[in-house]
N, C-alpha and C positions, 0 to 999 in steps of 0.2 A: 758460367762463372768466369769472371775476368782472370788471366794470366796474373795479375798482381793491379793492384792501386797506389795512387800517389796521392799524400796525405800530408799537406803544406802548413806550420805552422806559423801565423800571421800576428801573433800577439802575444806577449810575455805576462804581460799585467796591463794593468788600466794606464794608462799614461805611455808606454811603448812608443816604439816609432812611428808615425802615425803612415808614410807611405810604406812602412815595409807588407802588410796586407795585401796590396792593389799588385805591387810590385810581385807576389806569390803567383796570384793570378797571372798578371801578362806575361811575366818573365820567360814562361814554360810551362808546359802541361804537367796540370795538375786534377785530381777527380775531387776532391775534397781542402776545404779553408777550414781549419779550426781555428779557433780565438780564443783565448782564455783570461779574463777581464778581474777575476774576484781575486782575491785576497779577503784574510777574516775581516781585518778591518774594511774593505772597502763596502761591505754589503751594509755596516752600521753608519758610513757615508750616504750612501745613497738611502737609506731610510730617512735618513735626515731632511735630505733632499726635498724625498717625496712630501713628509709633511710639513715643507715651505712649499710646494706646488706638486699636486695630485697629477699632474701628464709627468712629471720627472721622477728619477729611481732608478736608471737604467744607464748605461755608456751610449750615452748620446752620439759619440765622435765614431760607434759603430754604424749609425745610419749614415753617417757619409763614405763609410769606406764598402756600403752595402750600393751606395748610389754612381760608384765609379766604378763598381763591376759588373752591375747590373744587364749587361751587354752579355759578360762569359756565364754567368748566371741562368739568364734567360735563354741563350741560345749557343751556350758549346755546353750546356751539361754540369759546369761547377756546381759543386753543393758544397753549402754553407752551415757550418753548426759552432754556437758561441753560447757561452754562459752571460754575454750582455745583457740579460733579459733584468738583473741582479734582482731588486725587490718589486720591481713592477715589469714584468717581459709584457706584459700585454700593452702595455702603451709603447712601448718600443717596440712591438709587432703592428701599431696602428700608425707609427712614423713609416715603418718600412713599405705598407700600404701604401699611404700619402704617396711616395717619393716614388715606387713602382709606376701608381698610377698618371701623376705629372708627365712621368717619362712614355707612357703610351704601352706600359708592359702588359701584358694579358696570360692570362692561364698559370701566373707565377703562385706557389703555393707555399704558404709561412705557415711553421708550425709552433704551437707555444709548449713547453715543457713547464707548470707548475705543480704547486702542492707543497714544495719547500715549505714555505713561509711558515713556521706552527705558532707563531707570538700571538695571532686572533686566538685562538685554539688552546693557548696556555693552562686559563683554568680548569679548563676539562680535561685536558691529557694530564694535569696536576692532580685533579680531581681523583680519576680515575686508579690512580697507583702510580704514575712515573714520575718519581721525584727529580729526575734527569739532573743527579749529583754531579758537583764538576769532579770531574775525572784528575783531577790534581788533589783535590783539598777534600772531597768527601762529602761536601755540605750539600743541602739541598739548592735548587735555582729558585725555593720560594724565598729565600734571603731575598735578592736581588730585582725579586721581580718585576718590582715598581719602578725600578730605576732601566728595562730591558730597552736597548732601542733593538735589536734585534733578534730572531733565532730562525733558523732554519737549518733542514736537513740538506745533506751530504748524497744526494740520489747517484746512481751506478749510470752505466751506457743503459739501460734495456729501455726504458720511455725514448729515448734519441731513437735506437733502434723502431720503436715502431711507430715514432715520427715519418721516419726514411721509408719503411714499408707501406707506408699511406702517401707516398707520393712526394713527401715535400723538398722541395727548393733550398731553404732555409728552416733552419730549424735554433729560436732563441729557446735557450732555457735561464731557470734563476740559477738556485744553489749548485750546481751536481759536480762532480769529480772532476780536479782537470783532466786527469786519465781516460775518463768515460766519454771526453770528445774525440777521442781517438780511438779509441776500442770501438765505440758504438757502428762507426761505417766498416768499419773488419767484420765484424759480426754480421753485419747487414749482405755485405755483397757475398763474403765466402761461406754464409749458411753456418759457420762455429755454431754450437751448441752451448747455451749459461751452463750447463754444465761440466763441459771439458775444461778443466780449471788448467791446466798447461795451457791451453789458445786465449783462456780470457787473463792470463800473468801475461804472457805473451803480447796483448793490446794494451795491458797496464800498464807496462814497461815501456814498451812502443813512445806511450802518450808519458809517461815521466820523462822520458827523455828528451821531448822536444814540448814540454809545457810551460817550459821558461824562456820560448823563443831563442834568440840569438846565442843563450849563453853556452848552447853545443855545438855552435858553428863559428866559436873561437873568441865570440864576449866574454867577460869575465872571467878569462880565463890565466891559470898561475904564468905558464910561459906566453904571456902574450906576446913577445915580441916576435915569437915565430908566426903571429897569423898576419899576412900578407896588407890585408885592406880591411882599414876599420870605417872608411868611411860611408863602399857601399856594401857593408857587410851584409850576405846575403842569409837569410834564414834557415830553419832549416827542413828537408820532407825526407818523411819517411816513405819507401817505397815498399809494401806487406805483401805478400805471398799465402796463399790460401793454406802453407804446409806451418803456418806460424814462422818464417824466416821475414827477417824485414832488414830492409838497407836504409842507414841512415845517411844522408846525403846532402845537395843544394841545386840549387839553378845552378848552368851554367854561367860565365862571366860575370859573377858576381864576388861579393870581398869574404875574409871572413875563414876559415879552416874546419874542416870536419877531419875530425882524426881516434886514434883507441883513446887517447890522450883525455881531448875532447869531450869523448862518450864517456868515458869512466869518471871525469870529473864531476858532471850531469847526475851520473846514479847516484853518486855518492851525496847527491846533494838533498836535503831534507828527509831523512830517512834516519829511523832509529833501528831497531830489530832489521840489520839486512836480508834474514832467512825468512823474514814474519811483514812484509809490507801489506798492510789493512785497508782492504777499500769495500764500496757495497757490492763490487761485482767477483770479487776471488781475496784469497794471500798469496800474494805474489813472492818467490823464495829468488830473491838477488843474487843469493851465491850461486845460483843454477848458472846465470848468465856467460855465453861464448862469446866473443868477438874477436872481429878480425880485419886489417887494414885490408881491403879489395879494390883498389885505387886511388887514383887521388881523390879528397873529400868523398868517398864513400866505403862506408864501415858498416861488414856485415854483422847481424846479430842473432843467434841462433840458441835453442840447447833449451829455452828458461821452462821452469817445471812451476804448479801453484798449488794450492789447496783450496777445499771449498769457503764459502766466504760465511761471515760471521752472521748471529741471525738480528742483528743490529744495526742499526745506522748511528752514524756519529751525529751531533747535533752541534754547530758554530754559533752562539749567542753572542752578544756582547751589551755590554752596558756602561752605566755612565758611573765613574769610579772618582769623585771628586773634579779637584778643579787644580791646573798646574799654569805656571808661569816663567817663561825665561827670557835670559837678556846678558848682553854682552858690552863689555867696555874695552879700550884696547888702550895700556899703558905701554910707555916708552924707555929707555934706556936714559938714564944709568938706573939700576935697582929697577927693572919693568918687574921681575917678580914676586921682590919683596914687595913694593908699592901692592900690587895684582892680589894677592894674600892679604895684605891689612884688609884693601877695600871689603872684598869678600867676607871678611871678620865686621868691619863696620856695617853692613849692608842686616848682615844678622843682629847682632845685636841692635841696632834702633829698631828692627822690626819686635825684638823682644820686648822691647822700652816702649812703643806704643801698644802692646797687648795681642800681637798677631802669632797665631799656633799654626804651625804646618804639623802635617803628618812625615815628611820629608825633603832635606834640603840637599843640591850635590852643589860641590863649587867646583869647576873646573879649571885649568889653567893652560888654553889651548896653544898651541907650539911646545909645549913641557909636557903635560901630564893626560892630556884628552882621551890617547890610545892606551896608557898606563898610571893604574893609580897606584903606585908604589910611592904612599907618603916620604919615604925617604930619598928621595928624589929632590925633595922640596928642600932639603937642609946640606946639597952641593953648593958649590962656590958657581951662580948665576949670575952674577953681578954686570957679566957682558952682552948678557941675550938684549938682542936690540930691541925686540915689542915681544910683550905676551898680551893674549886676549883674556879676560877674565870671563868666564861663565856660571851663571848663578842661576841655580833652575830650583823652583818649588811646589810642593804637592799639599793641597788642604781641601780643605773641605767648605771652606768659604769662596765662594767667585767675589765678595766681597771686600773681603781681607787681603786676596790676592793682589787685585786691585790697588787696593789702598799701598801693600809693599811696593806695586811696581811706581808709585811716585815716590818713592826714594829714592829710585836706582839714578837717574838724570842730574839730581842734588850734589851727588856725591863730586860730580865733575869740578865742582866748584867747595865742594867742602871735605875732601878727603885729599889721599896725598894724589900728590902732580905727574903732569908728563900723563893726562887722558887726549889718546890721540883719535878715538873713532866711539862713540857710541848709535847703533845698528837703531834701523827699525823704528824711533819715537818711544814713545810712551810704552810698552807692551802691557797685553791683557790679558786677562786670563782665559783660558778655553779648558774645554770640559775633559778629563781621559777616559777615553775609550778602551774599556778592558775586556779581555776574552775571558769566555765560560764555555771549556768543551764538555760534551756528556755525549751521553749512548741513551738509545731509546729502541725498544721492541721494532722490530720491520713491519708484521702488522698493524700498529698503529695509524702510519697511514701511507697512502699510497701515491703515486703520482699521477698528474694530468695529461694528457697531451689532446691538443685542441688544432686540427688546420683549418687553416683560412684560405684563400683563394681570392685573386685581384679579379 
């Protein structure tokens, strides 16, 4: 058993810094690259994708950060595990082939984590008794059905785990816990048992707190002005201890702050029930958590306790909730937001006067009122604000009606009141909203895959 692992987070979300990954790698020794790519909406993205081209569905921009480390990979030992796989890892396990093979790599072994996906599988697990109700509203997901571009499960570390126990290199999965890509190699190397639920809170926690990348090594955070260098802000690695203690830390000479500060902003982030945090692998109980400043940029973290895990998986679906449209004007001084307010009144009613229904309209008035809608705000003495931007966003049910209002909005330049000094964008369209549907589903239901490959 290794004295301790180092455990590098390379990705926040889908779009991240695209060198901070590579940069994990060379910067300093590390055992493990996690990556965490999904967000709810990004997986009904990428379904999208795929059915505009069948090889797409995946974080493409991961195969090139798999092709610039392919060297530590191959031959210092780095192991790679990422949820880029999203709706299709198997084509994005056949890019990472490709690219291996160009490069002359041999004996590299990619492993696939599937079985997410249950939207082929709908009407049978619908069939069969799981009404997989959303978990807000009650209703069933046969409402919705037709309109599904997505659903899949929420899988735990243990299929990563015995990805790793079968040898592999890399290891893409689709849906699973950002948590569980960091548990999964704790589990692996120091032998934790799924049922010591203090070791597997312990990797939960671990992996919450470096699953939104930069933002515990002084990104987004409230005192920024104490963190040093944002511009080669360094990410962040956890360093684990086979007794569940882990350091949270960075590379050397890089930007960026790890502090209690830091760390406790991270927990606190996305979390409802602090005693009660829900995954497929334990309950991990927040209040348990110790820490403590032990140098510069690294902060130990000890003490956390959990409970057994639930005998359910949660379920991420999403679907197509009508059709929205926005657009912006930017009026000028004198009176920019009285002008700004009529418009926005104009803009409504002709849409009522050619026969167009939303389900919802917002107007906003950005420089005044964007971060605050305290109507009364709108009846101050404004008279000197020099530009406001006018924002008019709407929700219907027609993509074609939509349409049809956003050729009003451009008119008004010339037929409403004056002083229009910016209109954004052209024409705007409408596009589809994408809305979440969480629910819970039995664990026997179904199980997950893990499939390696070898170049």
């Amino acid at each position: 058993m290794k004295e301790y692992i180092r455990i590098a987070s390379g990705q926040g979300f889908w779009g991240d810094l695209p060198d901070a990954p590579v940069e994990q790698v060379k910067r300093g020794e590390i055992d493990y690259l996690v990556m965490d790519y999904l967000a709810e909406v990004t997986m009904s993205i990428m379904q999208k994708q795929r059915m505009r081209n069948e090889n797409f569905g995946y974080a493409r921009d991961f195969v090139t950060v798999i092709e610039r480390t392919l060297d530590e990979i191959s031959n210092d030992g780095v192991k790679v595990i990422s949820n880029a796989g999203g709706v299709n890892p198997n084509a994005c396990k056949d890019a990472i082939l490709k690219v291996a093979k160009e490069k002359g790599v041999s004996g590299l072994k990619v492993a696939v984590v599937d079985g997410d996906d249950i939207l082929p599988d709908l009407d049978q697990i619908i069939g069969n008794g799981h009404e997989l109700n959303n978990m807000e509203t009650g209703e069933p997901i046969a409402k919705v059905k037709d309109e599904l571009l997505s659903a899949n499960i929420y899988f735990g570390c243990r299929p990563i785990v015995q990805a790793l126990e079968e040898g592999a290199d890399i290891v893409i999965t689709g849906r699973v816990t950002d948590t569980g890509l960091t548990l999964a190699p704790m589990v692996y190397e120091f032998g934790w048992n799924f049922e010591d639920y203090d070791l597997m809170s312990t990797g939960t926690i671990a992996g919450h707190i470096i699953e939104c990348g930069a933002q515990v090594s002084g990104g987004n955070f409230t005192d920024w002005e104490e963190v040093e260098d944002f511009v080669d802000i360094g990410f962040p690695i956890i360093e684990a201890h086979p007794d569940g203690t882990f350091y949270v830390t960075k590379h050397d000479n890089t930007g960026g702050l790890v502090s209690e500060k830091t760390v406790k902003e991270q927990l606190l982030y996305e979390i409802g029930d602090p005693s009660s945090y829900i995954t497929p692998d334990c309950i991990a109980d927040f209040t348990s958590i110790r820490l403590k400043q032990e140098g510069k940029n690294r902060v130990k973290v000890w003490g956390i306790t959990g409970k057994p895990a639930t005998p359910t998986y949660k379920i991420s679906a999403s679907y197509i909730d009508g059709y929205k449209l926005s657009s912006t004007l930017v009026y000028s001084w004198p009176d920019a937001v009285k002008k700004a307010r009529a418009a926005g009144e104009i803009l409504l009613k002709r849409a009522e006067k050619i026969g167009i229904k939303f389900r919802d309209t917002n107007v906003e008035y950005v420089g005044l009122n964007a971060c605050n809608e305290d109507s009364d705000l709108l009846n101050d003495n404004l008279s000197e604000m020099n530009e406001v931007q006018l924002r008019i966003s709407v929700h219907g049910d027609s993509r074609d009606d939509l349409n049809r209002f956003g050729m009003e909005i451009a008119p008004l330049i010339l037929t409403g009141p004056s002083g229009v000094t910016g209109f954004a964008g052209g024409r705007p369209k409408a596009s589809e909203v994408v809305a979440y549907w969480p629910a819970l589903l039995d664990k026997e239901v179904a199980e997950p895959r893990v499939t390696v490959f070898e170049v």
